[in-house]
N, C-alpha and C positions, 0 to 999 in steps of 0.2 A: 253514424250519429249515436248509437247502444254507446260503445267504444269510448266516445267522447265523453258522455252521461255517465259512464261508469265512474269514469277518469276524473269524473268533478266532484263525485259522489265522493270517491275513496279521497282527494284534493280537500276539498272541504274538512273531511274526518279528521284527516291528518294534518291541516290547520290548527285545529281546536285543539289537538294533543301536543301540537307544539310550543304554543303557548305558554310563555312562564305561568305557573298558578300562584306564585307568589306577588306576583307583581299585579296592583289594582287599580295605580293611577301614573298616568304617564309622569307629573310632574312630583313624583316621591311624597304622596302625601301636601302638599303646599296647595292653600286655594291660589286660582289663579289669579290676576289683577287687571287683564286686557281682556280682550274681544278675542283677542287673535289666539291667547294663550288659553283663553277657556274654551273656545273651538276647536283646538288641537284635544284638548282635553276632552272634552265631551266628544271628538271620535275616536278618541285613545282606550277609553273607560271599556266599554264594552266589546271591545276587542283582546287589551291586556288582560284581562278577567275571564280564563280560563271556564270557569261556572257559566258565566254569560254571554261568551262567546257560541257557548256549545246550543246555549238555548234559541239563541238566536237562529242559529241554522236550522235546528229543529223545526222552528215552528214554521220556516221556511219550506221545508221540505215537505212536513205534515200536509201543513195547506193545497200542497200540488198532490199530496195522495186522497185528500178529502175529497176534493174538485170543490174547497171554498174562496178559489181566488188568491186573493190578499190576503182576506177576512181576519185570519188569525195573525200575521203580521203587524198588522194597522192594529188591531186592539189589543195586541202587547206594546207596542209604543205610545199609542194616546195612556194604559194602562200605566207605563212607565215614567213618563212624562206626571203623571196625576199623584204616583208614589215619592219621588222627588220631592213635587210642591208637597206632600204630605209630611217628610222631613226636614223641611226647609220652614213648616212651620211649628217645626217642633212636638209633631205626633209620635210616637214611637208604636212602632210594629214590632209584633213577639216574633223573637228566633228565625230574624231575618233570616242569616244564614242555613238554618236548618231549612227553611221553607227552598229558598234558592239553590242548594241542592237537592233536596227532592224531587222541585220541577223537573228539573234536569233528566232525572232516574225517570220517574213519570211518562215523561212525551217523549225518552226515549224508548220507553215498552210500548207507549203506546203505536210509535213509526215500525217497530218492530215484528205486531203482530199483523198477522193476517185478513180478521178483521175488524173495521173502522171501530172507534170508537163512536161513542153518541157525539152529535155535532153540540148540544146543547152542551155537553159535559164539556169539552176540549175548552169551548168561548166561553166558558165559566171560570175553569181552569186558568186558560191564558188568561185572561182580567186578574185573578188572583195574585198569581207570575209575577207578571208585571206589576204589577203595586210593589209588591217586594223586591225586585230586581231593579225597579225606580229607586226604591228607597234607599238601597245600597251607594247608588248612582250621585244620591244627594250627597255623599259626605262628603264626598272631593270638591262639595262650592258652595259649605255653608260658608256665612258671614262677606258672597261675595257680592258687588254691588247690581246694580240692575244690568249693564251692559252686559257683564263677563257674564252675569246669571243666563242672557237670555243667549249666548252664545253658545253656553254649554251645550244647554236645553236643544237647541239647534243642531248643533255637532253630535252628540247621540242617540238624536230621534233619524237623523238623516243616514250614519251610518251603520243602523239597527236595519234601516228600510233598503237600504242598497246591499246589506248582508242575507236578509230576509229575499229579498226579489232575484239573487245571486241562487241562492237555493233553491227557491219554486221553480227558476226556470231549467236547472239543471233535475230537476224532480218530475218537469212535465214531460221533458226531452225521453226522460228514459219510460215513463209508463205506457207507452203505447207499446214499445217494443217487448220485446224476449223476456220470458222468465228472470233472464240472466239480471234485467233491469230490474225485477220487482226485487229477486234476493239481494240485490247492492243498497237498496236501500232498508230493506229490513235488515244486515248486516251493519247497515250506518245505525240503524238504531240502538241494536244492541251497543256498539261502540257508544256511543252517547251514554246509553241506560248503564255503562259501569265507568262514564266518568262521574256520573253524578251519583253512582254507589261509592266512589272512593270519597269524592268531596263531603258524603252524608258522614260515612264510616268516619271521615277525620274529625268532621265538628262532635260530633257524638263523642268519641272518643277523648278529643282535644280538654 
């Protein structure tokens, strides 16, 4: 079982580094115009989206070294979900990007250290997150009508929660076990905490 949980731990890492980072919407930038096209879409986004895929796993993982369940999972998606309709009605949030790679760096130090952070802080944090990592999420379906809209919305609230629940449960698998399990996962975090120092490093620089 250690074995297996390592094996999904370093699977996951190596996911999120495979990832094109240039690529941010399945259908090349174009909103989409069906149900069917905006659900592909909407569980494309946060997968192709090297930043957001990583975070996802993150807080995945987090959540199984806190013992809060879900908790952080669920209120990065209702928070994402909420950043979305924030763009969609035309709110503008400062230095998306900046902010979504820093999360990144953030809850990657934070899976990485020893010990926990404050709970209040992280469900703070996460809420923040997500608004901005919604917000992003919105641009691939402004102007689209209600159906595709609510598909999207669908397609990557659903496979944020099937990426997120992929990770807790390979996070609980290893924390009972061996030393070995606790440093694979503080090694996931560093890995995480310097994809989101390259991503900060480029917008900064950019």
């Amino acid at each position: 079982m250690t074995k297996l949980g390592i094996a999904g731990v370093v699977g996951l890492s190596s996911l999120a580094l495979a990832v094109p980072a240039l690529a941010h919407h399945p259908f090349g930038g174009s909103t989409p115009t069906t149900a069917i096209a905006a659900f592909l879409s909407g569980l494309g986004h946060p997968v192709i989206g090297l930043d957001h895929l990583a975070f996802v796993i993150i807080v995945g993982l987090l959540a199984a070294v806190m013992g809060l369940g879900l908790m952080i999972p669920i209120a990065f998606t209702v928070a994402a979900l909420v950043g979305t309709g924030l763009h969609l009605m035309g709110l503008n949030l400062p230095l998306p990007e900046v902010i979504i790679s820093a999360s990144v760096l953030l809850f990657g130090v934070f899976l990485a250290l020893k010990q926990q952070p404050s709970t209040y802080l992280v469900m703070g944090l996460t809420a923040i997150s997500g608004l901005f990592h919604g917000y992003a999420y919105g641009e691939a379906i402004v102007g689209a009508n209600m159906g595709p809209l609510f598909a999207y919305l669908l397609g990557f609230a659903s496979i944020q929660m099937v990426i997120g629940l992929a990770a807790y449960t390979i996070a609980k698998r290893l924390q009972p076990q061996t030393e070995t399990g606790a440093l694979s996962l503080r090694f996931a975090g560093f890995t995480f905490a310097g994809i989101g120092l390259a991503f900060l490093s480029g917008v900064i620089l950019a």
